[in-house]
N, C-alpha and C positions, 0 to 999 in steps of 0.2 A: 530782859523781857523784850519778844520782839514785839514791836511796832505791824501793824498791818499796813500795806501801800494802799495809799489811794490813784483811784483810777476816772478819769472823762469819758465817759460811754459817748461817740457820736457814731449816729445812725444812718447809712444810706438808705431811706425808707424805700426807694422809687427802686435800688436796686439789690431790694432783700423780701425775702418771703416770710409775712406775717409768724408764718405755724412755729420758725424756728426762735419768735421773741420769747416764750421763758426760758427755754435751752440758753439763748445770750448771756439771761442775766445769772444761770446756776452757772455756768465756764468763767463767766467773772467774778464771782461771789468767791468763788476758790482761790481766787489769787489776792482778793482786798476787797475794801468797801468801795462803793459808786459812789461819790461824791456829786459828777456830773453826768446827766440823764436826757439826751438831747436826739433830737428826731427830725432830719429834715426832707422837705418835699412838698409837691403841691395838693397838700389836703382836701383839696375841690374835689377833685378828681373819682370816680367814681372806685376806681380798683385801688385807692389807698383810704377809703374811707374807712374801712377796719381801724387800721394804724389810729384814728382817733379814738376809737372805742378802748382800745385795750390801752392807750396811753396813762387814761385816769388809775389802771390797773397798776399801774408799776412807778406812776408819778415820772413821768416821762415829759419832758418840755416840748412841744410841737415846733418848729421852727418853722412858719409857712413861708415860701415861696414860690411865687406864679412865675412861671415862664414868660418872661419878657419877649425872649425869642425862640421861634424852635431850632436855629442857633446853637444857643445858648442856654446852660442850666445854671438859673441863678440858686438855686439849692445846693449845687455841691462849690460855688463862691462863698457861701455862706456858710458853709462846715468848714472850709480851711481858712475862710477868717475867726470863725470862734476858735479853731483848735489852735491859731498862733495866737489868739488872746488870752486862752487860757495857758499855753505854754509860759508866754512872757510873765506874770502872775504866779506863778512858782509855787502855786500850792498841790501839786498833785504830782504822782510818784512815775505817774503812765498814762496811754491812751486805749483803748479799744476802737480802734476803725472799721464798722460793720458795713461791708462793700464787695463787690465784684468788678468794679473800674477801676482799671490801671491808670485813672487821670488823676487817681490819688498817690501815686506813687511819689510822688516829688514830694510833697507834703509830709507822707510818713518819713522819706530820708531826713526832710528839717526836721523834723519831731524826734529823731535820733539822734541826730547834729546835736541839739538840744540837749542829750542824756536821757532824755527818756524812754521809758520802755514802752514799745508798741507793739499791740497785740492784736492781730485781725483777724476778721470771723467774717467767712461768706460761703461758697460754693466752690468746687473743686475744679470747676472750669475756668475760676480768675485765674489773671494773667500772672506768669510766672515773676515778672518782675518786679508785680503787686506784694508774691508772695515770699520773694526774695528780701526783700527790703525791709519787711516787717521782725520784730523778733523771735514770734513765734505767727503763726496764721493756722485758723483753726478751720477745717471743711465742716461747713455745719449737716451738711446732709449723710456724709460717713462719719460722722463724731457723733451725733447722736439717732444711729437708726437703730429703732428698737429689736432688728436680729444681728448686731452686732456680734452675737458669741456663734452667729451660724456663718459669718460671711468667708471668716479661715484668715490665712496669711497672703491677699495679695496685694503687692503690689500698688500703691495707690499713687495718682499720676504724680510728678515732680519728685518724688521721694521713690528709688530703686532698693529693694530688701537686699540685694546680694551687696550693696556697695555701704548699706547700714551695717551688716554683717560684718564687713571686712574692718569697718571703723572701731567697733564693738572690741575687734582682737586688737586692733591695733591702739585704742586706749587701753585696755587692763594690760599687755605687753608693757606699756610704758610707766604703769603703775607697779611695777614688779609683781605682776601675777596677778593682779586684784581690782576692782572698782567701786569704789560705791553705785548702789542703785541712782541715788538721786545724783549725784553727780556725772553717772553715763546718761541719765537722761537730759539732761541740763547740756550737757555735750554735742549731744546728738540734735538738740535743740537748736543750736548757735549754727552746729552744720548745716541743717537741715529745717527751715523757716518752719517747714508745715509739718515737722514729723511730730506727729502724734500714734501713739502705740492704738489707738480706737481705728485708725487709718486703714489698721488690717485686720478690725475684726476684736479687738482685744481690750477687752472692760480697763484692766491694770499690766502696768507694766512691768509684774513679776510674770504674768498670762504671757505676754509678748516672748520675754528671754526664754522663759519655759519651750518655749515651741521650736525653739532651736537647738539641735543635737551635741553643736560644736560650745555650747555653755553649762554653768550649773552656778546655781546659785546658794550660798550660804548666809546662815544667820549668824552672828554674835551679836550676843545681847538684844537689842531691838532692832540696828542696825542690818541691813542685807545687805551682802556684799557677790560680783556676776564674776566667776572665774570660768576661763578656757578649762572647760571639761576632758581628763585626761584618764585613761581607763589603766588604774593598776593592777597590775598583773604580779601573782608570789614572786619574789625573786628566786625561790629554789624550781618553781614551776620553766622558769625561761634556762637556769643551768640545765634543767635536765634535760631539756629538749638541744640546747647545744651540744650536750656530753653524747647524747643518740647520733646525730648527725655526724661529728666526728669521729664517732667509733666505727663508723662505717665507710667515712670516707675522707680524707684531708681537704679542707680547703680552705681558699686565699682569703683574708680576714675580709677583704672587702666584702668577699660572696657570700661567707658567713653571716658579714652584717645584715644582707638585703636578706638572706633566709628567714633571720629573728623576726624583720622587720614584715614580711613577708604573714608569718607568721603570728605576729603580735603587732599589730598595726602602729600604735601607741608608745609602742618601747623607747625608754630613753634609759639610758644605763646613769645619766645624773641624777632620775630618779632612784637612785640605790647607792648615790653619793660616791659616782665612781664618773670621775673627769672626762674619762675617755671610753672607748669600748674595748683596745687592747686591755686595761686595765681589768675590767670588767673578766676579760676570756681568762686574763693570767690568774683570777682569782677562784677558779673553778680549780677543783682538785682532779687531778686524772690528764688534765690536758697541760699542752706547753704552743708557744710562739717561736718559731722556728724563720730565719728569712734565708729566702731561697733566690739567689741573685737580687732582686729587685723588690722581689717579692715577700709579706709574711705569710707565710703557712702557716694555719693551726692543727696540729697533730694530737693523737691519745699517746699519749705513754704507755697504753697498754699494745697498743701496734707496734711500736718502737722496742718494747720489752717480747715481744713472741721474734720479731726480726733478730734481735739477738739470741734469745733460744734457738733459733733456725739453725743458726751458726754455729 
């Protein structure tokens, strides 16, 4: 039975926008319970009095402090002294650092130093090296805008779609042909702080691979699993188109090969459990492999049989 992870909510109130506080707590709620529920800034202040109103909502701890200096913010001293008092205390699985300052970066690296797992939520304009350092980092204003399924596949800053892409091939490649969903996502995670599949537009991350032509995805059992999408073609469909072109004219195996391919984009003659491509031609009735100096030549027999009737 698993255990759910517990998690430390602390809150950059001063540098986060009220509207995306229940969104915070459902993106955490999915990975574990809230144990610690912590909120800090200077609550005088007329543009975070909100922040006390909805606190009593969520059981949220106010952590007040006034500006000493304008300086100095004794609010974000007092979020990385609790967050290494609650690390040293060993009761919780991870953190949640809800922020758009990179003056919390140092913090999050101890807080990993530590083992624990840190998860950030802010705006898509933090600093990259806020969003590097965290495990995962979630944009609260493309994670949850409510026309998500209209915004499509672009691009979303820090995270490049063409270089997800290429990682995608190059983890199931290295799985011998296969991935699990949750563990290419879980992948792609560790590569990439902030990637989240909503980033472009897309509710779940079957929606995400979906939109990509170079994948497909299968089911066994409950499990999905994202494979390099490969278009099969009959194998008597591909002889017969080689057996036409050599009846018509000989050519060098190599040129032949670029024609199939040319041809049938996709071809792979291992798909037909044939090592090579010579093998493949030699296995076609009618035709033969012939080397010509340096060269193979693929010829019809039935050319070679009228040249001897010629005769």
């Amino acid at each position: 039975m698993n255990t759910l992870k517990k998690y430390a909510l602390l809150i950059d109130a001063e540098n986060t926008n009220i509207k995306y506080l229940n969104h915070i707590f459902d993106e955490l709620r999915s990975y574990g319970i809230i144990t610690y529920k912590r909120m800090y800034g200077d609550f005088t202040k007329e543009e975070l009095k909100e922040w006390n109103a909805r606190a009593l909502d969520y059981a949220i701890v106010p952590i007040q402090q006034p500006h000493y200096s304008k300086y100095k913010n004794a609010a974000d001293i007092m979020m990385v002294i609790d967050a290494m008092d609650i690390l040293y205390e060993k009761n919780v699985d991870g953190f949640c650092i809800v922020s758009n300052d990179s003056d919390f970066t140092r913090l999050v690296n101890r807080l990993c130093d530590g083992g624990m797992e840190v998860i950030g939520m802010g705006m898509s304009k933090a600093s990259k090296t806020l969003k590097a350092a965290c495990t995962e980092y979630k944009n609260l204003e493309q994670i949850f805008s409510t026309e998500a399924d209209e915004v499509g596949a672009e691009a979303a800053e820090g995270t490049q779609l063409e270089e997800i892409k290429k990682m995608i091939k190059e983890l199931i490649l290295k799985n011998n042909g296969s991935c699990g969903m949750g563990g290419l996502k879980s992948a792609l995670q560790r590569a990439y702080s902030d990637f989240d599949e909503r980033n472009f537009g897309y509710t779940t991350m079957r929606k995400f691979i979906e939109s990509f032509d170079e994948f497909e995805i299968v089911q066994v059992g409950t499990s999905l699993y994202v494979k390099i999408y490969v278009q099969q073609y009959k194998e008597e469909e591909v002889k017969l188109f080689i057996l036409e072109q050599v009846r018509k004219n000989s050519y060098e195996l190599g040129r032949l090969g670029q024609l199939v391919h040319d041809k049938f984009p996709n071809f792979d003659c291992k798909d037909y459990e044939y090592s090579q491509f010579n093998k493949f031609i030699a296995s076609i009735n009618g035709l033969q492999i012939v080397p010509v100096g340096n060269k193979k030549m693929v010829r019809s027999n039935q050319a070679r049989s009228r040249k001897n009737y010629d005769k």
